[in-house]
GULUMPA-237783 format. One record per residue (C-alpha): residue in one letter; x, y, z. Coordinates in pm, 1 decimal. Last residue first. Layout:
<node resn="A" c1="X" c2="Y" c3="Z"/>
...
//
This chain:
<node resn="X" c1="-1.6" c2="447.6" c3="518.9"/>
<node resn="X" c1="-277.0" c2="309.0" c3="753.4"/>
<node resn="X" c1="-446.4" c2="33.2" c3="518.2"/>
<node resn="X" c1="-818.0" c2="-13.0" c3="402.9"/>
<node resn="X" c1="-797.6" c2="246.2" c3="129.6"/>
<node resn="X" c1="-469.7" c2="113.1" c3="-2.6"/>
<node resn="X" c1="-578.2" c2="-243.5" c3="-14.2"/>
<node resn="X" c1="-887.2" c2="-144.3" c3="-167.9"/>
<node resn="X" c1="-725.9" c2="17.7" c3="-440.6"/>
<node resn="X" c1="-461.0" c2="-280.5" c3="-482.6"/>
<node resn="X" c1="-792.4" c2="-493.7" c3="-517.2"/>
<node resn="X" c1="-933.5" c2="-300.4" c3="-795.6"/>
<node resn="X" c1="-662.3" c2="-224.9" c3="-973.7"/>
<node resn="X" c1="-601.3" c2="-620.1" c3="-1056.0"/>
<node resn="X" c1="-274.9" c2="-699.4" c3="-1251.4"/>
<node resn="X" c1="-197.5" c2="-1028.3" c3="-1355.2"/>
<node resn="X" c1="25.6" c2="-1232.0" c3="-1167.9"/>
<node resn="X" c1="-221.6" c2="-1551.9" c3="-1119.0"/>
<node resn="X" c1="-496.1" c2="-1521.2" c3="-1341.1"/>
<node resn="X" c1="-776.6" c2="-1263.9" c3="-1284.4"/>
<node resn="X" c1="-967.9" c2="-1202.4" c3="-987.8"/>
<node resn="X" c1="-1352.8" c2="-1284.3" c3="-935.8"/>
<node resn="X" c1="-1329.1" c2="-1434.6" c3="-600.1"/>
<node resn="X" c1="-1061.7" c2="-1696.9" c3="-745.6"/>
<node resn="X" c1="-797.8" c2="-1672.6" c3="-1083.9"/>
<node resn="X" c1="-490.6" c2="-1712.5" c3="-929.5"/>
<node resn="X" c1="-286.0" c2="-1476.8" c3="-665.8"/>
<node resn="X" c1="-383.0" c2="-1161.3" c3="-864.4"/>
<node resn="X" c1="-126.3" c2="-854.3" c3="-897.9"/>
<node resn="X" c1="-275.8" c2="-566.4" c3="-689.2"/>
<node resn="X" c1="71.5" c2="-550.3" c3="-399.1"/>
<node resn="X" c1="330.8" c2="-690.0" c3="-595.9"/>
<node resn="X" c1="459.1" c2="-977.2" c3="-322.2"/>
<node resn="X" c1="828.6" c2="-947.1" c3="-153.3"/>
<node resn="X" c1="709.8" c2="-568.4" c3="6.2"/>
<node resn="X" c1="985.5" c2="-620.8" c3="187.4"/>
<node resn="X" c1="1025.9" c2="-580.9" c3="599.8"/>
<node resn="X" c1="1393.8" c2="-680.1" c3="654.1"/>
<node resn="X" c1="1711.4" c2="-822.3" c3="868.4"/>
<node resn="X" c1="1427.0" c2="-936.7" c3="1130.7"/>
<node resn="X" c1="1663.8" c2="-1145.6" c3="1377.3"/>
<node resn="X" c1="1765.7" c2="-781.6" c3="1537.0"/>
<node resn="X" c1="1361.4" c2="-720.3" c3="1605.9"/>
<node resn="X" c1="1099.7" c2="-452.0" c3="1505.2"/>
<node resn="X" c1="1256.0" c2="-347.8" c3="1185.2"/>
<node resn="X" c1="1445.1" c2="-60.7" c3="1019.1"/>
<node resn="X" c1="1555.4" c2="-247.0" c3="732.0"/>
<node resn="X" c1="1259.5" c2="-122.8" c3="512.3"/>
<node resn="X" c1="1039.4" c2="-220.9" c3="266.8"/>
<node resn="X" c1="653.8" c2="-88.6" c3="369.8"/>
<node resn="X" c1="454.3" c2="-148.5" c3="690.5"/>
<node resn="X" c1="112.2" c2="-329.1" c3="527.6"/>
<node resn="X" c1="-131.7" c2="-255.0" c3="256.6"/>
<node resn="X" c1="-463.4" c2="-375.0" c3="342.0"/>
<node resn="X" c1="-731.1" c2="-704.6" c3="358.7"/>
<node resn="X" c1="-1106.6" c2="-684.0" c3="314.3"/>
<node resn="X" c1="-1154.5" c2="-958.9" c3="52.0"/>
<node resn="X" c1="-898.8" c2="-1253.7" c3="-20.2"/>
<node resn="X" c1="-709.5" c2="-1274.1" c3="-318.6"/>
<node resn="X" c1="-660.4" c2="-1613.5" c3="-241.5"/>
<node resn="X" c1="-465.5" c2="-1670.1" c3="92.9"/>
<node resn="X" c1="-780.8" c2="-1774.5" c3="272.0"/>
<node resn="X" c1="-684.9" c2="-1765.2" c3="680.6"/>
<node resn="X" c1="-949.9" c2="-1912.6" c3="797.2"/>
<node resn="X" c1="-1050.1" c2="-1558.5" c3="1006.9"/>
<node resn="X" c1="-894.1" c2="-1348.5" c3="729.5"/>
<node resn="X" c1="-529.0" c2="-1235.6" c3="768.6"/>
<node resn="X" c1="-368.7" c2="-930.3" c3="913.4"/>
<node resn="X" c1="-484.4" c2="-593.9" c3="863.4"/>
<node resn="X" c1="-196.1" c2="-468.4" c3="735.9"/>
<node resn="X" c1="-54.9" c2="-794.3" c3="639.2"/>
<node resn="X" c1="-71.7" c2="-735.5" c3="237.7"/>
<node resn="X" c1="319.2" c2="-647.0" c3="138.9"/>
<node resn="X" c1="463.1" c2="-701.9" c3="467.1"/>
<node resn="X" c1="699.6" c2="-1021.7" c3="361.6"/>
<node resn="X" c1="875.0" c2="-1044.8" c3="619.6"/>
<node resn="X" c1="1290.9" c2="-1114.8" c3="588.8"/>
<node resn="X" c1="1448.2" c2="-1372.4" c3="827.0"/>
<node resn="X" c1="1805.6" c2="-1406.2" c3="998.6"/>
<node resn="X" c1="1995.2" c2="-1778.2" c3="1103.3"/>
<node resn="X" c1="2017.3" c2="-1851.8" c3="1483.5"/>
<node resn="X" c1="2154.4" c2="-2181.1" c3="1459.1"/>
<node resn="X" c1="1869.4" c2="-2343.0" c3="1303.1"/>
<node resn="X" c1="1615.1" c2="-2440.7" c3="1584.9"/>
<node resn="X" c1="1630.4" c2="-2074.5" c3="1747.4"/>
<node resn="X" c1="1578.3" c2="-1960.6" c3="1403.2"/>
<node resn="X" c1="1230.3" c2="-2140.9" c3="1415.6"/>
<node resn="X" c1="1117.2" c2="-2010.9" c3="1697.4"/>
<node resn="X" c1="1230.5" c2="-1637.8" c3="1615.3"/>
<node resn="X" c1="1092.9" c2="-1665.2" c3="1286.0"/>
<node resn="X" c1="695.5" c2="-1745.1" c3="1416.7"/>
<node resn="X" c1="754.5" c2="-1517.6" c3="1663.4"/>
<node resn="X" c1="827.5" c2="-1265.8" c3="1424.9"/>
<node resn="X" c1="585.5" c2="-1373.8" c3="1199.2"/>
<node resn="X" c1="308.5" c2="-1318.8" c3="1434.0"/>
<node resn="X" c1="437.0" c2="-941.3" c3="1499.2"/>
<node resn="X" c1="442.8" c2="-929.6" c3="1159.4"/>
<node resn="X" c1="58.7" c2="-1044.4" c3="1128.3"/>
<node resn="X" c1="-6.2" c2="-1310.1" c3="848.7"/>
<node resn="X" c1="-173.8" c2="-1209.0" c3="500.8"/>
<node resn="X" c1="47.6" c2="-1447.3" c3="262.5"/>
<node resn="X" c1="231.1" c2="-1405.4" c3="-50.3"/>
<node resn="X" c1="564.0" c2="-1416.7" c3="103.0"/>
<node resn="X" c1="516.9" c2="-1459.5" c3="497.1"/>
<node resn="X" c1="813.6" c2="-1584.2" c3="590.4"/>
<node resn="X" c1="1176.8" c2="-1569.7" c3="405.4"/>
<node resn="X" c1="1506.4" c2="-1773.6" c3="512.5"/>
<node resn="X" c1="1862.1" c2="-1723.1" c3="620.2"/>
<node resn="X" c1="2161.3" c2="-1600.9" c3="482.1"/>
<node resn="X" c1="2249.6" c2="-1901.1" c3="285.1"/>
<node resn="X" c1="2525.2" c2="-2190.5" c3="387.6"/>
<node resn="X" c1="2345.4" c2="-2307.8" c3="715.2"/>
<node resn="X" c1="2001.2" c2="-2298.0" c3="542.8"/>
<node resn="X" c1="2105.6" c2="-2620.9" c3="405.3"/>
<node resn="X" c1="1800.2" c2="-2750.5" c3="186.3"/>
<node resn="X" c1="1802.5" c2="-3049.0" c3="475.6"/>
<node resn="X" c1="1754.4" c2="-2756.3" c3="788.3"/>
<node resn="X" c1="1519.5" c2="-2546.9" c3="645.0"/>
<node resn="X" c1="1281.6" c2="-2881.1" c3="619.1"/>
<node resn="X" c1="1391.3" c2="-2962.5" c3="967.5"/>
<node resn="X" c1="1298.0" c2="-2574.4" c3="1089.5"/>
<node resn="X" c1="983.8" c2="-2610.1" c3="922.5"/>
<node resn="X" c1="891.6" c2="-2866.8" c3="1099.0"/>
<node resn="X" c1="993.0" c2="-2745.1" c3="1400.8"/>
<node resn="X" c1="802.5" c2="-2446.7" c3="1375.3"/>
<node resn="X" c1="541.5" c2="-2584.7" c3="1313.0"/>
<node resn="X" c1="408.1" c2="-2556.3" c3="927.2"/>
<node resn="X" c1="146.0" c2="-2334.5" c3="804.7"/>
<node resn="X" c1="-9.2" c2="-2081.8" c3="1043.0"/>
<node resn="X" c1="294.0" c2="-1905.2" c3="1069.5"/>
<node resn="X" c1="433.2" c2="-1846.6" c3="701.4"/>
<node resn="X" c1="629.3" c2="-2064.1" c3="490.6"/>
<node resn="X" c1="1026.5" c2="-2037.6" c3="533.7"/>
<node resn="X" c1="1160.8" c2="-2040.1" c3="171.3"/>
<node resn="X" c1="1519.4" c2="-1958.0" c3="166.0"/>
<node resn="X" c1="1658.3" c2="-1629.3" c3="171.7"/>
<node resn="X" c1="1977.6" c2="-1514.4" c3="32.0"/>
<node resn="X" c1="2203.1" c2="-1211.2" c3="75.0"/>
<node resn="X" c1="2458.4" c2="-1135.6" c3="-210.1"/>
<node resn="X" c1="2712.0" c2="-972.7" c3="-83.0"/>
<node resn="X" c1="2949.7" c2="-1262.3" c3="-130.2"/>
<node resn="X" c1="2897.2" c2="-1276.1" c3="-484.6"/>
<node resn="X" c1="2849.8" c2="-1569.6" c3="-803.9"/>
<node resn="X" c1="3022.8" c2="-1835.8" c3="-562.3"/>
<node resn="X" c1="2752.1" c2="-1744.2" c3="-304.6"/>
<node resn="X" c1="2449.3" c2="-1738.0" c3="-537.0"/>
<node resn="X" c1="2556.0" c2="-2087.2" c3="-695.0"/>
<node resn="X" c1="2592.5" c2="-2240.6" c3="-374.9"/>
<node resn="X" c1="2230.1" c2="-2153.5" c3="-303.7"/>
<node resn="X" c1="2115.4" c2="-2259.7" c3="-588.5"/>
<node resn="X" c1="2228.6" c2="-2608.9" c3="-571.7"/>
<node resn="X" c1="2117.4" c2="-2637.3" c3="-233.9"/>
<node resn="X" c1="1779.6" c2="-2520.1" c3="-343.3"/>
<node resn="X" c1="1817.4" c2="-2749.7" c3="-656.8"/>
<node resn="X" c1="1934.5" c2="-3066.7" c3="-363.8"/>
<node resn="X" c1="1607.1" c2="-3020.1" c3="-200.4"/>
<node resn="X" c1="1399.7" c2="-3051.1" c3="-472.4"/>
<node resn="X" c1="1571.2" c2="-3338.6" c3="-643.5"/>
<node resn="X" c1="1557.5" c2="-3516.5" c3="-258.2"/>
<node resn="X" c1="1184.8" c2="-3410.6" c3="-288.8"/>
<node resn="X" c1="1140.4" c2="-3587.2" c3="-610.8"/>
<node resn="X" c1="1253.6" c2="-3889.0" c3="-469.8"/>
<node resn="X" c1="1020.8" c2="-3909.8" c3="-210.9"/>
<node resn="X" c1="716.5" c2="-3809.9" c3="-376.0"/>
<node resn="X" c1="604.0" c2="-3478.0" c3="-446.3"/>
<node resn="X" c1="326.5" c2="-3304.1" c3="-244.6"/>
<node resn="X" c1="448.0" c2="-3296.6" c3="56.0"/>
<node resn="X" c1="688.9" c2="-3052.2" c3="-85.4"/>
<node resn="X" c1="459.8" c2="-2729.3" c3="-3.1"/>
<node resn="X" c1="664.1" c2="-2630.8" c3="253.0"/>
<node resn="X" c1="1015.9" c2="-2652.8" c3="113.2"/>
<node resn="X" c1="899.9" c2="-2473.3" c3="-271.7"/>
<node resn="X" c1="659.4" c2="-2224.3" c3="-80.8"/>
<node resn="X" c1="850.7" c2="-1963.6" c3="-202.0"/>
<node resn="X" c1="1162.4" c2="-2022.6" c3="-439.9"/>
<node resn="X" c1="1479.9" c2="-1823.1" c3="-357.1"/>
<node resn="X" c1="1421.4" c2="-1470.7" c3="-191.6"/>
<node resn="X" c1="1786.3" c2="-1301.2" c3="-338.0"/>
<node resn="X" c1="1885.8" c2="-973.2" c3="-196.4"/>
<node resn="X" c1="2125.6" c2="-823.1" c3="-386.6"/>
<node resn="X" c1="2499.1" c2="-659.3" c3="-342.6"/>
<node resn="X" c1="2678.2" c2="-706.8" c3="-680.9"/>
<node resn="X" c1="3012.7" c2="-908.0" c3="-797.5"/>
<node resn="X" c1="2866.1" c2="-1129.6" c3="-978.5"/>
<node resn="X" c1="2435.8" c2="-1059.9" c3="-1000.2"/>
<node resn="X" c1="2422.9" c2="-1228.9" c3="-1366.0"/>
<node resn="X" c1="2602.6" c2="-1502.6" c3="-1273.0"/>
<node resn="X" c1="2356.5" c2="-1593.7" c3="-1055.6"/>
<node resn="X" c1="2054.4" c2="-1626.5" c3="-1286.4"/>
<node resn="X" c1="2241.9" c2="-1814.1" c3="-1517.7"/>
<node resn="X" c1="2333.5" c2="-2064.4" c3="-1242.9"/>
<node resn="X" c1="1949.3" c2="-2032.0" c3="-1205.1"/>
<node resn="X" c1="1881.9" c2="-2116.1" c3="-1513.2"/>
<node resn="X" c1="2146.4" c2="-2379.3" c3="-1581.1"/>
<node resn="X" c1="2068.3" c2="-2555.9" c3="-1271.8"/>
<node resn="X" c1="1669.0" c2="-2559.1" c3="-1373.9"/>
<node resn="X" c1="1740.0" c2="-2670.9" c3="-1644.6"/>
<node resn="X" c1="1918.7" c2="-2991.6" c3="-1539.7"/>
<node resn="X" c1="1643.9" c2="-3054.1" c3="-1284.4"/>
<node resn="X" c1="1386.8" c2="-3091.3" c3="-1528.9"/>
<node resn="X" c1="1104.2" c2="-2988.9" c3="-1693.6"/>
<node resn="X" c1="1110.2" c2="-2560.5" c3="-1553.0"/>
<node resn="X" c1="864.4" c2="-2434.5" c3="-1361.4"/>
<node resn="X" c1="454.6" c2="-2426.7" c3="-1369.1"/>
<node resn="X" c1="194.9" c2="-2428.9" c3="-1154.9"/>
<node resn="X" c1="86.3" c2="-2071.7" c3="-1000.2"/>
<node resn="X" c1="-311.9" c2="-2182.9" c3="-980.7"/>
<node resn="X" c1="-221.5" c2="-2599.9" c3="-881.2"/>
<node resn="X" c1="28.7" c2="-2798.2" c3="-1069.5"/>
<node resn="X" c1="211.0" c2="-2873.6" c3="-691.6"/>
<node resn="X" c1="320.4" c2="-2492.1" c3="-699.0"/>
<node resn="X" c1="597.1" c2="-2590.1" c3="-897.1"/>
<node resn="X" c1="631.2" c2="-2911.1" c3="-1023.8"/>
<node resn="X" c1="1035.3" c2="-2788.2" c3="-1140.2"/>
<node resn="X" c1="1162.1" c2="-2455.5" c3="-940.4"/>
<node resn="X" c1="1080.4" c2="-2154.8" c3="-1139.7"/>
<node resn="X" c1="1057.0" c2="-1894.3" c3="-921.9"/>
<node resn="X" c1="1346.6" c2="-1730.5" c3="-813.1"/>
<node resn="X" c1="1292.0" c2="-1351.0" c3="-629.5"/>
<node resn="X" c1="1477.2" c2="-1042.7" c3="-649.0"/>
<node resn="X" c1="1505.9" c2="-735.0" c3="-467.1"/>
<node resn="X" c1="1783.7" c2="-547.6" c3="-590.3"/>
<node resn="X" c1="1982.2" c2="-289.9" c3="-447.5"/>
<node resn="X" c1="1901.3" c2="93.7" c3="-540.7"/>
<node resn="X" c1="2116.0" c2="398.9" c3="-599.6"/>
<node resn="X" c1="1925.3" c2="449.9" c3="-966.9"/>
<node resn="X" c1="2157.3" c2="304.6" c3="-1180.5"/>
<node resn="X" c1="2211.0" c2="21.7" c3="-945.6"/>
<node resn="X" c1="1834.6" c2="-38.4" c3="-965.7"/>
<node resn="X" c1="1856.7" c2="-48.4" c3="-1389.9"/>
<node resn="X" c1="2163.6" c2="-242.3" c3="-1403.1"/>
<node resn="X" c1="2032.4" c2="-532.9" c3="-1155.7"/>
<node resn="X" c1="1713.4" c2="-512.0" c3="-1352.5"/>
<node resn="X" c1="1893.0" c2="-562.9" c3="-1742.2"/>
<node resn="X" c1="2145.1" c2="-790.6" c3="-1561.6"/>
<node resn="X" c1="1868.9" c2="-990.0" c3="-1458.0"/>
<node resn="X" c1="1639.0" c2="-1009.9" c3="-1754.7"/>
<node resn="X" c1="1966.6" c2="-1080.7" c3="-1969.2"/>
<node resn="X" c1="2083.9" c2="-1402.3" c3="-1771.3"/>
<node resn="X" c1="1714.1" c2="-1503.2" c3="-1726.2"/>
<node resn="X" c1="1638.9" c2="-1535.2" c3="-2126.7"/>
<node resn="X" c1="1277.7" c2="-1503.1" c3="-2151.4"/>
<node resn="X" c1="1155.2" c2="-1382.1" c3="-1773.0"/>
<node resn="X" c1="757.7" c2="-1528.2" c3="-1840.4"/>
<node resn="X" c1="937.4" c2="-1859.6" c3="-1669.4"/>
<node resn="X" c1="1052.4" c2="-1707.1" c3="-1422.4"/>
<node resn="X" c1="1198.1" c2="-1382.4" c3="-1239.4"/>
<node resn="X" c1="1037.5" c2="-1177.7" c3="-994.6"/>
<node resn="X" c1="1123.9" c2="-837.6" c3="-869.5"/>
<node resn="X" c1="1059.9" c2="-758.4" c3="-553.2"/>
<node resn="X" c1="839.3" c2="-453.5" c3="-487.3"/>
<node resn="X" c1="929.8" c2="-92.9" c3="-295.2"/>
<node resn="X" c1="656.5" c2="99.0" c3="-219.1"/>
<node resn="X" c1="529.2" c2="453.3" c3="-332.2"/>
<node resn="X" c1="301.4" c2="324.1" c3="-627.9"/>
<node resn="X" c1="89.1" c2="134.6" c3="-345.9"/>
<node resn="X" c1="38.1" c2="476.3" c3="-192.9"/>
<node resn="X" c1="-1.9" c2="621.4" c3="-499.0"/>
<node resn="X" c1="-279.9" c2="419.3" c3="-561.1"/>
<node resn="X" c1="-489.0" c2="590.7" c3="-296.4"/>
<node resn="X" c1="-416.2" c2="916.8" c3="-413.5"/>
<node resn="X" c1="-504.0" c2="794.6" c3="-770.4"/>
<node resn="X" c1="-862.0" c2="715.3" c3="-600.0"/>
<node resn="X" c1="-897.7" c2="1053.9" c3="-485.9"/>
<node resn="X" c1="-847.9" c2="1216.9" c3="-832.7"/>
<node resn="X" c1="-1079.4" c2="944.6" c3="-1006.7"/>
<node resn="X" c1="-1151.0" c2="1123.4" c3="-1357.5"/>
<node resn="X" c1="-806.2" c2="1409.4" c3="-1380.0"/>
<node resn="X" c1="-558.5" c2="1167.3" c3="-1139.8"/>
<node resn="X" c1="-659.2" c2="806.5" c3="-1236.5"/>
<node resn="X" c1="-420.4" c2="763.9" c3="-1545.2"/>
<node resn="X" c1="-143.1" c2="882.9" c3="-1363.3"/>
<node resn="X" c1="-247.8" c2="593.8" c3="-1056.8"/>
<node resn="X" c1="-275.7" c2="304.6" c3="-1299.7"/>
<node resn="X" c1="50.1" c2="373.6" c3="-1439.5"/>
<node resn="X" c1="205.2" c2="387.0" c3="-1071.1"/>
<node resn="X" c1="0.7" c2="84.3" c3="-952.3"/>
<node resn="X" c1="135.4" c2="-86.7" c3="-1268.5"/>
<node resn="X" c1="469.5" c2="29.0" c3="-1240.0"/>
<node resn="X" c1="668.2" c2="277.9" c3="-1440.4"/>
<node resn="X" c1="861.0" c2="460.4" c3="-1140.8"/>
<node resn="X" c1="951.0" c2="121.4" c3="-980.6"/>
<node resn="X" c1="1080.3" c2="200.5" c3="-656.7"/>
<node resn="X" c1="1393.9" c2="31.5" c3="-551.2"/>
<node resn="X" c1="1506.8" c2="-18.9" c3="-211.0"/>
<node resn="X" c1="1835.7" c2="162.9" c3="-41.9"/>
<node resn="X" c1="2023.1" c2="-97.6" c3="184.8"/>
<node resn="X" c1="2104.5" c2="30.0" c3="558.0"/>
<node resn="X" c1="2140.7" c2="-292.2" c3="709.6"/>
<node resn="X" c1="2122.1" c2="-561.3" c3="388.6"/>
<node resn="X" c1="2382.7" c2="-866.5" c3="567.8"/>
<node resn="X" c1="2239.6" c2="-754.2" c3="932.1"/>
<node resn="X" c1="2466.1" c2="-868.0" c3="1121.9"/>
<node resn="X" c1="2665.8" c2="-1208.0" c3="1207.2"/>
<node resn="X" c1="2584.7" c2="-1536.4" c3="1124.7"/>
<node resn="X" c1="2831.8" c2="-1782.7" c3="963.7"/>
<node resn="X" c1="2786.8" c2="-1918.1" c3="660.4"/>
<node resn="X" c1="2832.7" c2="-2300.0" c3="656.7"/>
<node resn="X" c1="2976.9" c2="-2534.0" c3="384.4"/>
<node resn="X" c1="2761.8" c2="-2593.6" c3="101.8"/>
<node resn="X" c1="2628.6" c2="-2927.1" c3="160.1"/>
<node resn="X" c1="2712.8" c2="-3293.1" c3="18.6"/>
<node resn="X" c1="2419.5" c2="-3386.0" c3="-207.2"/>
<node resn="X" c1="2078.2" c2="-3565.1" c3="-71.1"/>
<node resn="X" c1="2060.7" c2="-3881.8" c3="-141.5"/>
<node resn="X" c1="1881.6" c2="-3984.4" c3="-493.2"/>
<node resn="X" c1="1567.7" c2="-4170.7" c3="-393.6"/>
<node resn="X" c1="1618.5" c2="-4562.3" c3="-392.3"/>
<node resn="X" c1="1579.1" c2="-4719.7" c3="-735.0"/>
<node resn="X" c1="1234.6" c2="-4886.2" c3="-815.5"/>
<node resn="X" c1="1292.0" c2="-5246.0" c3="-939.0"/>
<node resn="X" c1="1331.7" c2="-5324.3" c3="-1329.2"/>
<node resn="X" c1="997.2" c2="-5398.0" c3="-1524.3"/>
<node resn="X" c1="937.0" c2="-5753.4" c3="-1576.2"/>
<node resn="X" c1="906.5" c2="-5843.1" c3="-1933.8"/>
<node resn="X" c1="608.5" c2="-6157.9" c3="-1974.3"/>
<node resn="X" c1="455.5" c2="-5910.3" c3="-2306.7"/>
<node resn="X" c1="717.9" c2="-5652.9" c3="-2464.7"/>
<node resn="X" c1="741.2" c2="-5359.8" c3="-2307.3"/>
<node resn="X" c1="588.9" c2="-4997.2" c3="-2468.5"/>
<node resn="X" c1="225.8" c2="-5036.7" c3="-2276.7"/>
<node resn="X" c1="438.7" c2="-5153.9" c3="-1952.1"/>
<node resn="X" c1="519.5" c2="-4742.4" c3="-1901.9"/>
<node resn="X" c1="762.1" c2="-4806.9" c3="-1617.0"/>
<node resn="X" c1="816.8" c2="-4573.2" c3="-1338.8"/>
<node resn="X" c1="1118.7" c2="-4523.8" c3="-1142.6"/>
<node resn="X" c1="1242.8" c2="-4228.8" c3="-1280.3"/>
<node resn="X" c1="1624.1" c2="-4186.6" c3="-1185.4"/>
<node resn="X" c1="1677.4" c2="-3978.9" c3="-877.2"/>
<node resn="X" c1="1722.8" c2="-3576.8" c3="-985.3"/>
<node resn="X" c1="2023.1" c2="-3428.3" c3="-918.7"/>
<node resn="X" c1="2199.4" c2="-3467.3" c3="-1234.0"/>
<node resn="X" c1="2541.3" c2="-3406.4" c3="-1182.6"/>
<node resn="X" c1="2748.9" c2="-3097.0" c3="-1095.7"/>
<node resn="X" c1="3056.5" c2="-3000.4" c3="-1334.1"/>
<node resn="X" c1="2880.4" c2="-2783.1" c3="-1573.0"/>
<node resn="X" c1="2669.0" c2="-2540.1" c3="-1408.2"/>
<node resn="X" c1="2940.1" c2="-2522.6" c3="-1121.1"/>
<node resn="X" c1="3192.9" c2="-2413.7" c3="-1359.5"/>
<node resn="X" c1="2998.0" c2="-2169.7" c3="-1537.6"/>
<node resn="X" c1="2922.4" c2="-2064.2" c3="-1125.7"/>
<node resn="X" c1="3242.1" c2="-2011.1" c3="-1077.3"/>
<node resn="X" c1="3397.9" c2="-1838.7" c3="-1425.8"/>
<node resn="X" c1="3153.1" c2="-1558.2" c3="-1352.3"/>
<node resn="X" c1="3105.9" c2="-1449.9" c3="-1692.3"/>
<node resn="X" c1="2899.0" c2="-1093.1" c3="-1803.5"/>
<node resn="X" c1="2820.4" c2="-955.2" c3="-2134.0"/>
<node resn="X" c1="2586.9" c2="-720.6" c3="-2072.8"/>
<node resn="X" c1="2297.3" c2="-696.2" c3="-2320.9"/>
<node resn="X" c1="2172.5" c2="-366.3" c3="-2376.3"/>
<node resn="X" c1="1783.9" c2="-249.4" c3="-2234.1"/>
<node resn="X" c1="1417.6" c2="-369.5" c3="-2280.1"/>
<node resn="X" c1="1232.2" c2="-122.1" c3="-2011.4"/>
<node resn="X" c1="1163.3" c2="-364.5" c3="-1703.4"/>
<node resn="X" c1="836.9" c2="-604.0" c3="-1710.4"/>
<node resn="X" c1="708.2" c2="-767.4" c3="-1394.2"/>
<node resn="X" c1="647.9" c2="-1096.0" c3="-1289.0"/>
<node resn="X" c1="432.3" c2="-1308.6" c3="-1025.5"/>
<node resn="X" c1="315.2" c2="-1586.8" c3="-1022.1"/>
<node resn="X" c1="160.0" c2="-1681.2" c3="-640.8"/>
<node resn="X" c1="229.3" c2="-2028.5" c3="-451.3"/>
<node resn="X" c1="-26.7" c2="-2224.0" c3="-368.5"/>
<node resn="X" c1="-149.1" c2="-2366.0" c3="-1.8"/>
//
């Protein structure tokens, strides 16, 4: 499975100045995570020299300690809606040639989309104050999403993220401090515990320990900030498998974890999905990602811009089940998932398919 890029643009505005003395600190004080390369390139040794032994992988670091569960962390949060968004744009410019087409776009133009930061972001500190300022201004709290974990997506259609673990803790300690003191919800890094098979021992203990790293640096940045951690989606990973991966990146310290992000899967699937797995982790709360799942997924479940799929139940905190703190719209409904069944790259905005997913859904 691959991960989707996504990104969207806000309105350049001033630059904060903003210092959470915390997470500085925890930028600067932790170590390298990452396990020493064990590789040798023999072409640069001189002849007869035997290249050192492999180190062990780096252990995992000592955990954040636990959160406890309660509530709902986001009950009765207020969701964002982008009034310049593509679906929005696309819909204006639809209303005198294509009038019953723009209706359709409004409905994708009426829902409330994460925010995702990245590579694309420029300088994350900035890009995040500039979106946490601009949803506060309007009543809103921030639905944001990290993406930008090292090897991401396994080099495949969203591949990508920063070159080493050291940038990635000063990004997303950047990242942090630029939320201090607010109420967000924070989805960190889809698909980065799933997908991890990919990466070899050692760089799966650096994986691990960024997620753990990030997570600590969300808390000490603000206590109201709610964070998710990568949970796959139901016809991935068992749930005890993904419980155990959950389990290692310290889900204990974050809010819980996210399902569905990207993907086509039934709620009502994901919710048994999440209650299996929470039952294996102490409990802990999930978000749904209900951005495509109105009509579930195809019969092999394709996760590639896949035909014939629609708009699902749209962000609220009104859900089905008390484990459920959220149905977000976590994926831009019409932005590509890679460049497959005629779409363009990953991120990039397709009319075409948010149209259909309008027509086809019940909103």
């Amino acid at each position: 499975m691959n991960a989707l890029t996504r990104h969207r643009s806000f309105h350049t505005l001033g630059r904060y100045a903003l210092v959470a003395t915390a997470i500085v600190a925890l930028a600067a004080c932790a170590g390298d995570a990452s396990s020493p390369d064990g590789t040798i390139d023999a072409k640069h040794k001189k002849g007869g020299t035997t290249p050192p032994p492999t180190p062990p992988p780096t252990p995992d670091p000592t955990p954040a300690p636990p959160l406890p569960v309660t509530g709902n962390p986001i009950s009765g949060a207020a969701f964002w809606v982008d009034p310049n968004s593509n679906a929005k744009k696309t819909a204006d410019s639809w209303r005198t040639p294509r009038p019953a087409d723009a209706a359709q776009m409004d409905k994708v133009a009426a829902g409330s989309q994460a925010q995702w930061f990245g590579g694309w972001s420029g300088d994350i500190f900035s890009a995040v104050t500039n979106a946490a300022n601009t949803i506060a201004a309007a009543g809103g709290v921030p639905v944001m999403v990290a993406y930008n974990i090292p090897q991401r997506d396994c080099g495949g259609l969203s591949g990508g993220g920063l070159g080493s673990a050291d940038a990635y803790k000063t990004w997303i300690a950047a990242f942090a401090t630029a939320l201090a003191g607010r109420r967000a919800v924070v989805i960190l890094e889809p698909d980065a515990l799933t997908q991890m098979d990919c990466l070899s021992s050692s760089d799966q203990s650096t994986r691990v320990s960024l997620i753990q790293y990030a997570v600590s640096a969300m808390k000490a940045a603000s206590s109201q900030i709610a964070v998710y951690l990568d949970g796959g989606h139901s016809a991935w990973k068992s749930a005890s498998d993904q419980a155990a991966r959950l389990t290692r990146a310290n889900v204990g310290a974050a809010d819980g974890f996210a399902l569905n992000v990207s993907n086509f899967q039934y709620t009502s699937n994901s919710i048994a999905y999440g209650k299996s797995i929470s039952a294996l982790i102490g409990g802990k709360h999930f978000v749904i990602d209900t951005s495509r799942n109105g009509l579930g997924p195809t019969s092999d479940n394709q996760w590639c811009n896949p035909a014939g799929r629609a708009l699902g139940a749209m962000s609220t905190t009104l859900t089905a089940d008390p484990l459920v703190d959220a149905y977000l719209w976590v994926k831009a409904p019409g932005e590509s998932d890679g460049s497959c069944n005629g779409a363009p790259a990953a991120g990039s905005w397709w009319a075409d398919y948010a149209l259909g997913l309008a027509q086809r859904s019940s909103l």
